[in-house]
Backbone as CSV, one residue per row, in Angstrom:
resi,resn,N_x,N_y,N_z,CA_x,CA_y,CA_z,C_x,C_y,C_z
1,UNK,0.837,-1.190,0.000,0.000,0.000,0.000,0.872,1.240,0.000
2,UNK,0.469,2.449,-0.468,0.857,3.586,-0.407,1.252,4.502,0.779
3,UNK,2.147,4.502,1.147,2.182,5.724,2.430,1.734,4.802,3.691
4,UNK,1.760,3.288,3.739,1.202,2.665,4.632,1.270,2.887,6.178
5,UNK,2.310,3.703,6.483,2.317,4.175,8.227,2.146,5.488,8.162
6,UNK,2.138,6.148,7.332,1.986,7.582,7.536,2.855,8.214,7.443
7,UNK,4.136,7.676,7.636,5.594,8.632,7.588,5.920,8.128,6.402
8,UNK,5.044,7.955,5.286,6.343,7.864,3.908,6.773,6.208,3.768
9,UNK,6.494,5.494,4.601,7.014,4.035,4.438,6.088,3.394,3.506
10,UNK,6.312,2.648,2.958,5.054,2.093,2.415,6.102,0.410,2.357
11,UNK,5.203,-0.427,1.507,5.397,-2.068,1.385,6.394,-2.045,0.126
12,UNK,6.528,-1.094,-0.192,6.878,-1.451,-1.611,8.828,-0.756,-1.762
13,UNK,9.594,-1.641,-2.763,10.909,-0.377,-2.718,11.332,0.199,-2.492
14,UNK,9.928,1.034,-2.825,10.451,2.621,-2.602,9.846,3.455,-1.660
15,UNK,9.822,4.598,-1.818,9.004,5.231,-0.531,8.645,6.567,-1.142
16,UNK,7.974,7.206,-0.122,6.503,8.101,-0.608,6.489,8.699,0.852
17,UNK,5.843,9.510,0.545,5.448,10.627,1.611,3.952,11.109,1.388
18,UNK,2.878,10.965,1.937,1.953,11.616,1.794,2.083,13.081,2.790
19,UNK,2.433,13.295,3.412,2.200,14.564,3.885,3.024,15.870,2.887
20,UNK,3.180,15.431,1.758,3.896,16.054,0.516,2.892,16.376,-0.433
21,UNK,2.964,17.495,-0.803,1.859,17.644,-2.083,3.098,18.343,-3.226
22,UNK,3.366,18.128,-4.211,3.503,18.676,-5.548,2.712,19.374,-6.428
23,UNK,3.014,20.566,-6.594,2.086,21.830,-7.340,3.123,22.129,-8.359
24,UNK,2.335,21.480,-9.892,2.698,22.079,-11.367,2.069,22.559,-12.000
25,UNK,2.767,23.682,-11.832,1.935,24.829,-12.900,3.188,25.848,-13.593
26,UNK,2.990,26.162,-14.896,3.980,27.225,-15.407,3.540,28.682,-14.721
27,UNK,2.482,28.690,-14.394,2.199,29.989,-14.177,2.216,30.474,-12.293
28,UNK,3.545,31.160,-12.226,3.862,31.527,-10.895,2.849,31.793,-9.970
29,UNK,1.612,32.993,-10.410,0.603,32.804,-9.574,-0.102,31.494,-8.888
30,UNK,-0.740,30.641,-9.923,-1.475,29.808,-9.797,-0.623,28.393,-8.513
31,UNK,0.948,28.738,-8.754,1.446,27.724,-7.901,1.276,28.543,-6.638
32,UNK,1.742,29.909,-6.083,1.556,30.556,-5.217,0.369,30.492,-4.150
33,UNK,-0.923,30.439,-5.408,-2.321,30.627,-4.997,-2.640,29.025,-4.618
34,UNK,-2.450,28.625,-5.552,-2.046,26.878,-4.873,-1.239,26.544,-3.151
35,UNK,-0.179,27.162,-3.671,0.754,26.624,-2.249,0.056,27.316,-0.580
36,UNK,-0.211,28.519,-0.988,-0.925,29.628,0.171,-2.425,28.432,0.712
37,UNK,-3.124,28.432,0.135,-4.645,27.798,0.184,-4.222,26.044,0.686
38,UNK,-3.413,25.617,-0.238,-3.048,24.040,0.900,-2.311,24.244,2.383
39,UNK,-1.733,25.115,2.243,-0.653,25.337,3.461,-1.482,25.827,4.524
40,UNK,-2.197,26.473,4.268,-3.417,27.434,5.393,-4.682,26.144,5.495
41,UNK,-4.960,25.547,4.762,-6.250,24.269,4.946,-5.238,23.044,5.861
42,UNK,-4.564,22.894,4.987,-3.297,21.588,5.865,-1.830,21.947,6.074
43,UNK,-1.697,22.844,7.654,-0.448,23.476,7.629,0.427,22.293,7.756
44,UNK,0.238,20.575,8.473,0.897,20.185,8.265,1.672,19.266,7.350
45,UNK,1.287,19.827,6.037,1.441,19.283,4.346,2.948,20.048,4.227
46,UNK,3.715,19.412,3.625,5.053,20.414,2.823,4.529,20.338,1.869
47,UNK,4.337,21.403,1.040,4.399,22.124,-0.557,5.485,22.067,-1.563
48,UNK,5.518,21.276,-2.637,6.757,21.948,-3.617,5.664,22.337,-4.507
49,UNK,6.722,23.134,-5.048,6.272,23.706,-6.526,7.720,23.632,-8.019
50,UNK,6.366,23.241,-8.612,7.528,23.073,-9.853,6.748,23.777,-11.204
51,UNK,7.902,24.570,-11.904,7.167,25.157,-13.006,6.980,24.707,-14.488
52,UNK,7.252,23.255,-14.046,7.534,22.545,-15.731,7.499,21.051,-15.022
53,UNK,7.270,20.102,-16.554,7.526,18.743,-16.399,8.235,18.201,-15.624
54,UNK,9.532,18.762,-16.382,10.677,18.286,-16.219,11.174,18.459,-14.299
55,UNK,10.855,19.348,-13.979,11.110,19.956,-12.940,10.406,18.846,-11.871
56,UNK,9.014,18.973,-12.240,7.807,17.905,-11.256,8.877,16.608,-10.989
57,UNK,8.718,15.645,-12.272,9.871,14.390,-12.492,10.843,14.465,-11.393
58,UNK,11.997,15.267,-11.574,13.169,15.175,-10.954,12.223,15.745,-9.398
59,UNK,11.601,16.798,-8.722,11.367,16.292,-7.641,10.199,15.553,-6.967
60,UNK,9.844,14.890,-7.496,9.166,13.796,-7.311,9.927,12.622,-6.836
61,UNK,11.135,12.865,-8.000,11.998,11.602,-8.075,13.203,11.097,-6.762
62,UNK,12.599,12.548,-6.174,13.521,12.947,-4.753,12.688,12.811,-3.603
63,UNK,11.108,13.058,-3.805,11.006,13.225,-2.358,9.687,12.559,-2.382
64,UNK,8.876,11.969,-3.339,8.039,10.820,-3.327,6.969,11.306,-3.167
65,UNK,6.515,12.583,-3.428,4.802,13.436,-3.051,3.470,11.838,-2.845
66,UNK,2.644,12.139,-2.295,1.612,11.649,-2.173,0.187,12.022,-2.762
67,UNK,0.187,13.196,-3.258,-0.587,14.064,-4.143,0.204,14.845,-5.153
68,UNK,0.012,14.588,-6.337,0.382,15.808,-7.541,-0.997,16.851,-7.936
69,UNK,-0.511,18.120,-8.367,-1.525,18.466,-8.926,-0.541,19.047,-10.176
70,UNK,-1.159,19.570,-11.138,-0.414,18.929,-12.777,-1.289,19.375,-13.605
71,UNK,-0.513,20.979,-13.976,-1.239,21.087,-15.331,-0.720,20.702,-16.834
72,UNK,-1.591,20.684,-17.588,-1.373,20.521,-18.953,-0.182,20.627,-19.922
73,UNK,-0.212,21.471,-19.861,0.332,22.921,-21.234,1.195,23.763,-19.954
74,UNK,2.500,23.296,-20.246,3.710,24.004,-19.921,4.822,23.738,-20.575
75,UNK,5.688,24.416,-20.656,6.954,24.707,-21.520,7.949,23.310,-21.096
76,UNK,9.213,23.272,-21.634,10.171,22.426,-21.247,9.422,20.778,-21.655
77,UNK,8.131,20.928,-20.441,8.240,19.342,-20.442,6.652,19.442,-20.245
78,UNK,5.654,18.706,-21.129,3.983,19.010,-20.290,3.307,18.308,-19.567
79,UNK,2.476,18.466,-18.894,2.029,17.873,-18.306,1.930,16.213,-18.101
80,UNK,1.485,16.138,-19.261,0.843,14.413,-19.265,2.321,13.909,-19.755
81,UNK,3.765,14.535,-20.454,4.762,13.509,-20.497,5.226,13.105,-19.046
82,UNK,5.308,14.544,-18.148,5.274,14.270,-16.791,4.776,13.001,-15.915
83,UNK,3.520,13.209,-16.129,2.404,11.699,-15.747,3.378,10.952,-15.997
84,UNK,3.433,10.558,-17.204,4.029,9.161,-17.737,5.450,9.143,-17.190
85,UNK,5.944,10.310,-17.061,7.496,10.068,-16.670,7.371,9.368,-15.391
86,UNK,6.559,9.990,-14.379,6.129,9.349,-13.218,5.586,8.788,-12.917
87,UNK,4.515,7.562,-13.452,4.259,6.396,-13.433,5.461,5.107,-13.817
88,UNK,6.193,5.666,-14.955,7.378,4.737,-15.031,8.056,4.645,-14.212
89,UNK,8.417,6.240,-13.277,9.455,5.773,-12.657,8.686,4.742,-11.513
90,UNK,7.757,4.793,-10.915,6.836,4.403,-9.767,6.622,2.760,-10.416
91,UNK,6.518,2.259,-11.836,6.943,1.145,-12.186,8.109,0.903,-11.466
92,UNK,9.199,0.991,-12.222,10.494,0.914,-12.037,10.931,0.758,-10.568
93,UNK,10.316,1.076,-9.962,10.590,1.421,-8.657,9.587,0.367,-7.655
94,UNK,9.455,-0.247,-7.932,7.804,-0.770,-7.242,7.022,0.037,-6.425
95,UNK,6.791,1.327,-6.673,6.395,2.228,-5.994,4.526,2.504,-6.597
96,UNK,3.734,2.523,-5.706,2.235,2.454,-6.348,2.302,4.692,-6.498
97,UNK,1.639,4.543,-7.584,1.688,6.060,-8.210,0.983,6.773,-7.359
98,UNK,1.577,8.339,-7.080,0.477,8.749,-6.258,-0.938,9.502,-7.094
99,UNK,-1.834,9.941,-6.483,-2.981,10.898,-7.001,-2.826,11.762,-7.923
100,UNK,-2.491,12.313,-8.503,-2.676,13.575,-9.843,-4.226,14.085,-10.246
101,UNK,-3.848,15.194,-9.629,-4.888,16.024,-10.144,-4.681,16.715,-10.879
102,UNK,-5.681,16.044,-12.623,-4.563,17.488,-13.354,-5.683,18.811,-13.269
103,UNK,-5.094,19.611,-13.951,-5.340,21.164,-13.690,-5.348,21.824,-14.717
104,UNK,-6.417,22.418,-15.859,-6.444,22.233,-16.596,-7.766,23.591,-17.331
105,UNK,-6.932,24.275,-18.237,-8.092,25.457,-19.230,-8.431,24.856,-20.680
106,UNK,-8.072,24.020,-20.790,-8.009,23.325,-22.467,-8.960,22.561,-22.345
107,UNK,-9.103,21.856,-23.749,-9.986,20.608,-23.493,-9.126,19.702,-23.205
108,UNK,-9.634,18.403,-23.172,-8.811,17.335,-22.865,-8.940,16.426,-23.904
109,UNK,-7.435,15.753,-23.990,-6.932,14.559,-24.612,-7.763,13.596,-24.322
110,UNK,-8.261,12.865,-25.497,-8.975,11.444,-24.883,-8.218,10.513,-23.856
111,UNK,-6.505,10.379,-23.938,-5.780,10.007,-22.648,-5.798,10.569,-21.381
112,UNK,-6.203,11.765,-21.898,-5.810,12.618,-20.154,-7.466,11.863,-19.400
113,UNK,-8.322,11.981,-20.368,-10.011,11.681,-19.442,-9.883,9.867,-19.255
114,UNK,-8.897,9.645,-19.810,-8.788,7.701,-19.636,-8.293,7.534,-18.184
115,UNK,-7.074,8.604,-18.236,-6.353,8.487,-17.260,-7.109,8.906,-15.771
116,UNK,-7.960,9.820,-15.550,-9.011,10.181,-14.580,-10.103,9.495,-14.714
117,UNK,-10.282,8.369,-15.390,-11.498,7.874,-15.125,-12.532,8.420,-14.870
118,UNK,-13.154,7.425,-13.882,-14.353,7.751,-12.943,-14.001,8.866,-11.894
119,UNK,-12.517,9.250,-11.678,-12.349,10.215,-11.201,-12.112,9.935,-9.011
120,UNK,-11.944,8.443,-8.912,-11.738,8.018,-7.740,-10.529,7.991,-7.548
121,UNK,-9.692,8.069,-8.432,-7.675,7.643,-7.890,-7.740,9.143,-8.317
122,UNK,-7.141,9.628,-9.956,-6.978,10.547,-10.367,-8.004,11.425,-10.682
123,UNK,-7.891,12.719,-10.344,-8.673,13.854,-10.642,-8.225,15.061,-11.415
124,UNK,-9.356,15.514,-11.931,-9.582,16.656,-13.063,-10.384,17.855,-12.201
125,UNK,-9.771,19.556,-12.553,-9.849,20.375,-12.317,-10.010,21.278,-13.500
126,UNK,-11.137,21.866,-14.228,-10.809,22.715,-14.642,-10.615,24.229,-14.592
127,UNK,-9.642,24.907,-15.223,-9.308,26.702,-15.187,-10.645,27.497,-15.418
128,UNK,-10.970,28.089,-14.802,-10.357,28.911,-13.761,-11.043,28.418,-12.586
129,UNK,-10.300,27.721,-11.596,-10.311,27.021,-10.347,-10.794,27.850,-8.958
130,UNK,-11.706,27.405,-8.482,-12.603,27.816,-6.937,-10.930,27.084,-5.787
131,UNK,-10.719,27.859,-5.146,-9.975,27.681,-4.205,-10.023,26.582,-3.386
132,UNK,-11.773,26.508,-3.251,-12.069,25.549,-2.086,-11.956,24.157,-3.282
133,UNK,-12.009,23.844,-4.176,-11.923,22.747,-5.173,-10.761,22.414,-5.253
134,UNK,-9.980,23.153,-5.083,-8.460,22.502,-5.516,-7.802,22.138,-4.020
135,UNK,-8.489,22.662,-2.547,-7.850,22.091,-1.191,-8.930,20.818,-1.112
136,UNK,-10.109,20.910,-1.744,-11.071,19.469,-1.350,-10.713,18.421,-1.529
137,UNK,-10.034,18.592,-3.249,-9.715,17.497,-4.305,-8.168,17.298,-3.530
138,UNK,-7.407,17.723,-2.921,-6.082,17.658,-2.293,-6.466,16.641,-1.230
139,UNK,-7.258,17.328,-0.396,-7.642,16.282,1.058,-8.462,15.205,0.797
140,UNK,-9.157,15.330,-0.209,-9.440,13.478,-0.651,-8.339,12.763,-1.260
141,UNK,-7.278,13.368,-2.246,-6.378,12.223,-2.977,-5.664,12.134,-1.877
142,UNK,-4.836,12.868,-0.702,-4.546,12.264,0.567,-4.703,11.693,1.629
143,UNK,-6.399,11.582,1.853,-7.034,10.310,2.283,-6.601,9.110,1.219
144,UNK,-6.463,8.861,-0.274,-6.558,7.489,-0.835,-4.856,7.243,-0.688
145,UNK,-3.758,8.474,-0.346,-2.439,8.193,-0.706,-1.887,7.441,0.824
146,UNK,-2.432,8.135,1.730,-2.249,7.605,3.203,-2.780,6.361,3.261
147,UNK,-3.491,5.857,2.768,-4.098,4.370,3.177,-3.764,3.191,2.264
């Protein structure tokens, strides 16, 4: 299981942290307005922020978030290669993937709505985002990452 004691241990390889959330977004506000609103709902969450794919990947690849949130359409590296970068590595790793919520003003890829399903593991947000929607959708994918 994921995050199985609560401190990041889990059954598997590798390890994870749910009291970690990851915020990708290119756009400085939106991670800001992101990081402020989780930090004040769950002060005891650490926040990263990353402004690209590429960026999410490598710290992910460091510190094992338990929730992503993940937009689309950003420079360097986008969104959904991200996903995939980080499900492989979480293959690779025997590590079970955490939550991703992506985040999102576009329409969507018929992969991106495959990938959210029914919307019980992974979740969809779309732009322009209610504050209280993006800490709700946080404190449910960290109820499913903790257990």
């Amino acid at each position: 299981m994921y995050c199985m004691d609560g401190r990041g241990n889990s059954g598997a390889s590798g390890k994870c942290d749910a009291s970690r959330v990851l915020i990708v977004d290119d756009e400085p506000q939106i991670r800001t307005i992101f990081q402020l609103a989780i930090s004040m709902a769950c002060p005891q969450l650490s926040v990263d922020l990353a402004p690209n794919g590429a960026e999410a990947v490598s710290l992910f690849q460091q510190k094992k978030h338990g929730v992503i949130t993940m937009d689309l359409r950003m420079p360097v590296m986008d969104g959904w290669q991200a996903f995939n970068a980080i499900m492989d590595h979480c293959t690779a790793n025997g590590i079970k993937p955490p939550p991703v919520i992506f985040v999102t003003g576009y329409a969507l890829p018929k992969i991106v709505d495959e990938a959210v399903g029914d919307g019980s593991y992974n979740g969809l947000l779309m732009k322009p985002v209610m504050i209280s929607d993006i800490v709700n959708e946080v404190k449910k994918r960290l109820a499913i990452a903790a257990s």
